[in-house]
C-alpha positions as a Markdown table, in Angstrom:
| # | Residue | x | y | z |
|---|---|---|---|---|
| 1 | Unk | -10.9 | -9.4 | -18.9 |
| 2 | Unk | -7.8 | -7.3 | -19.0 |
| 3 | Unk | -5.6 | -6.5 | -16.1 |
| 4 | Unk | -7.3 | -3.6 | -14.9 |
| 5 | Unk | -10.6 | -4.8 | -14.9 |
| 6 | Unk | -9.3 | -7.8 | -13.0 |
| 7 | Unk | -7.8 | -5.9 | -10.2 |
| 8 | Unk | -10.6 | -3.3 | -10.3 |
| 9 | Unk | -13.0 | -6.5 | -9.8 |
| 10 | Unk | -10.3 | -7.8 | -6.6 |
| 11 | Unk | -11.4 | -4.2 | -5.0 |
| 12 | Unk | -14.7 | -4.7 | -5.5 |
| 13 | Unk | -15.1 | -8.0 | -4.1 |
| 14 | Unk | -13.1 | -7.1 | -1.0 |
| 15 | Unk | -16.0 | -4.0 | -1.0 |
| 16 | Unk | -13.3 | -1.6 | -0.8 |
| 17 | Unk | -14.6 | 1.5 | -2.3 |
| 18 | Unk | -13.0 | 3.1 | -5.6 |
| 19 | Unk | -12.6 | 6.9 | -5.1 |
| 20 | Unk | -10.6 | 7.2 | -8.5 |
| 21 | Unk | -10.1 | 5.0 | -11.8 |
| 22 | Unk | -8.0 | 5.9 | -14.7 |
| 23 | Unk | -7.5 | 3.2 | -16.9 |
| 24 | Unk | -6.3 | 4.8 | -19.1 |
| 25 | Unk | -3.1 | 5.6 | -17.3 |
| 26 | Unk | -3.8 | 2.4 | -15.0 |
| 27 | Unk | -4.4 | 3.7 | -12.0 |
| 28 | Unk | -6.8 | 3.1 | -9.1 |
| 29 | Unk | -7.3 | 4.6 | -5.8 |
| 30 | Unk | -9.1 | 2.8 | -2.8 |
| 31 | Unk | -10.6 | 2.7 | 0.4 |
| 32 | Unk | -11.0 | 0.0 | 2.3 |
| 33 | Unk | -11.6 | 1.7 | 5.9 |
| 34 | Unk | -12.5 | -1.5 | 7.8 |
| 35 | Unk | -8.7 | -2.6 | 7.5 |
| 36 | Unk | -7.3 | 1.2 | 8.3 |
| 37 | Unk | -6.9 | 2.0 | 4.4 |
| 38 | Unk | -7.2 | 4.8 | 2.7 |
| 39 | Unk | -6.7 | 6.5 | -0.7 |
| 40 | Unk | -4.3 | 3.1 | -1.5 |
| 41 | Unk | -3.0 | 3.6 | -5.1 |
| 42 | Unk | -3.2 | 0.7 | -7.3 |
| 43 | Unk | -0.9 | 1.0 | -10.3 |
| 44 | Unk | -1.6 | -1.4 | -13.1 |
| 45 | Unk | 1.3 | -1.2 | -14.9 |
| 46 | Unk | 2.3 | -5.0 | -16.9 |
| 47 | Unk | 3.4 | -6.6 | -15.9 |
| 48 | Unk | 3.0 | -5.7 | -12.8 |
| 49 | Unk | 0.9 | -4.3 | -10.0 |
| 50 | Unk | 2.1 | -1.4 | -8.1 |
| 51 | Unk | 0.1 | -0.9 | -4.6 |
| 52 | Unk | 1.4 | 2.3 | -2.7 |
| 53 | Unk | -0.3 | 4.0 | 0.5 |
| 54 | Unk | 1.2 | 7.1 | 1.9 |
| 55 | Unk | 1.4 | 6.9 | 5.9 |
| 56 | Unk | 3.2 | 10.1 | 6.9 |
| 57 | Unk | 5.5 | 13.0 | 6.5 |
| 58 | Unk | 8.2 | 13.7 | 8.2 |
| 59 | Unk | 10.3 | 16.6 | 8.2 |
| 60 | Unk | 14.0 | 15.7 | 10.0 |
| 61 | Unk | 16.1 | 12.4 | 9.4 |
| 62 | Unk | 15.6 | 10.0 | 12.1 |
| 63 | Unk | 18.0 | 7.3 | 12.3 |
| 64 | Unk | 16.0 | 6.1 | 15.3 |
| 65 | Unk | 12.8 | 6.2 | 12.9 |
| 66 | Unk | 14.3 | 4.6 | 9.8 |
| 67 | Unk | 16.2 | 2.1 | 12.3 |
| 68 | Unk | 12.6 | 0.6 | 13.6 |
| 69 | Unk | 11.1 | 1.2 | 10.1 |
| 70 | Unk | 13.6 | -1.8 | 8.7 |
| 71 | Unk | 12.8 | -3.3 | 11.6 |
| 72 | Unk | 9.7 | -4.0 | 11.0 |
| 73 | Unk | 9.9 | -4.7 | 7.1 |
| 74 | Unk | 11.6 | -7.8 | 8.2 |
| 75 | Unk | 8.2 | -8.7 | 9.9 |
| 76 | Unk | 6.0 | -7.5 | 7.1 |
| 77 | Unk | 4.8 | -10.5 | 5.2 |
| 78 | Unk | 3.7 | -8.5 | 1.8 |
| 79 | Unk | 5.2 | -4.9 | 0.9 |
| 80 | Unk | 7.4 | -2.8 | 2.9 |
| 81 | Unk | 8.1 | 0.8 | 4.3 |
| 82 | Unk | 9.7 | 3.2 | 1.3 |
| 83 | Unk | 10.4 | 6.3 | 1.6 |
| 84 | Unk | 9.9 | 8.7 | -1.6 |
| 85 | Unk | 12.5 | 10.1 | -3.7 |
| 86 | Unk | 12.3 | 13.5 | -2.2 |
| 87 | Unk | 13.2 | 11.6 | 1.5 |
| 88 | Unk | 10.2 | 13.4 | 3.4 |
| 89 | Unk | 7.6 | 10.8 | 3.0 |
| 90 | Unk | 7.3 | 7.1 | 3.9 |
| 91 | Unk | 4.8 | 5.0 | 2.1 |
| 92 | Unk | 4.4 | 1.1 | 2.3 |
| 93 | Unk | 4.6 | -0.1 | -0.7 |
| 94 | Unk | 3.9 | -3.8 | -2.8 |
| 95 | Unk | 4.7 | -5.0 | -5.9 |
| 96 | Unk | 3.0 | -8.4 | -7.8 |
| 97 | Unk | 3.0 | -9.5 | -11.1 |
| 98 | Unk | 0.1 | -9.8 | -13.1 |
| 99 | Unk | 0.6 | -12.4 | -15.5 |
| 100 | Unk | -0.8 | -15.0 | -12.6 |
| 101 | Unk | -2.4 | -12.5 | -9.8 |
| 102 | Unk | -5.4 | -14.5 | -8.2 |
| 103 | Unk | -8.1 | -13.2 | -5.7 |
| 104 | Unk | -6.1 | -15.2 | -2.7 |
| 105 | Unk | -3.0 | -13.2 | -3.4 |
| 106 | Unk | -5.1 | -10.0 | -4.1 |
| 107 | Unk | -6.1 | -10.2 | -0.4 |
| 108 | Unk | -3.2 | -11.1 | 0.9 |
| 109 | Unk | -1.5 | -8.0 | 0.0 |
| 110 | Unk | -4.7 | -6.2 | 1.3 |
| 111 | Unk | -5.1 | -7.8 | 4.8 |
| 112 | Unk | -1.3 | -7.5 | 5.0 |
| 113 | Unk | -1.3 | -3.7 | 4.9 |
| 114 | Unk | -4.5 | -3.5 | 6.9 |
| 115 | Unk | -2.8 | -5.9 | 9.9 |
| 116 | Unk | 0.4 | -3.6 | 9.5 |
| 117 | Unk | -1.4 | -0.6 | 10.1 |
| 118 | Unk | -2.9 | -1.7 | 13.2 |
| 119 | Unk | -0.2 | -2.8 | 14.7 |
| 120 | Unk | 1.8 | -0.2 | 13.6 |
| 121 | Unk | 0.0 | 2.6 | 14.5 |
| 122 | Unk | 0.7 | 4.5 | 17.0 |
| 123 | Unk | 4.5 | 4.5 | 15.9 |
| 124 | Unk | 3.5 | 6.0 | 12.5 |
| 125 | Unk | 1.3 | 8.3 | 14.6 |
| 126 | Unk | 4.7 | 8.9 | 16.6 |
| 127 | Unk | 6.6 | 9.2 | 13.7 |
| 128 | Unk | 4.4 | 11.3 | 11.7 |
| 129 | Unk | 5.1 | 14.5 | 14.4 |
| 130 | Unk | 9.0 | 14.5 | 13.8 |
């Protein structure tokens, strides 16, 4: 099994539901709306794996806003807040190398995210009106 089908296999198992596959270009998009997630991007890209999930937009600098945002990547366990390289969205995103991924660490990364986002929320839901 090659790394795609590996990941794409991690998805399924955690029935999160595949709303676009390109394996070509290595790229996955899931659901998963029992843990809050949705249209996640899985990029397969060896050696590694490239998980990205766009939470808002925003349209003024915040220093209050990126302040908390750092914050709170020092209690994220997987992954953290980015922002893009245009500076008007902020994504969370996770990086892991393929060469040894398991199912365990697959997860992980998954329930991560999904715990973030509810705890989270209604500051991204704040956030996401400036």
């Amino acid at each position: 099994m090659n790394h795609f089908e590996t990941i794409e296999d991690f998805a399924r198992r955690l029935n999160c539901r595949i709303l676009y596959k390109n394996e070509q270009h290595g790229i996955l998009k899931i659901d998963n709306p029992s843990d809050g997630i949705h249209n996640l991007i899985l990029g397969v890209a060896p050696p590694i794996l490239i998980m990205e999930q766009f939470l808002f937009s925003f349209r003024e600098d915040s220093m209050d806003m990126f302040k908390r945002l750092l914050q709170k990547n020092r209690d994220t366990i997987h992954g953290a807040f980015v922002i893009n390289e245009e500076g008007d969205r902020v994504l969370f995103r996770y990086t892991m190398q393929l060469q040894n991924i398991d199912f365990n660490e697959f997860e992980s990364a998954l329930n991560s995210l999904g715990l973030l986002l509810s705890e989270f929320s209604q500051q991204i839901i704040d956030f996401s009106k400036l």
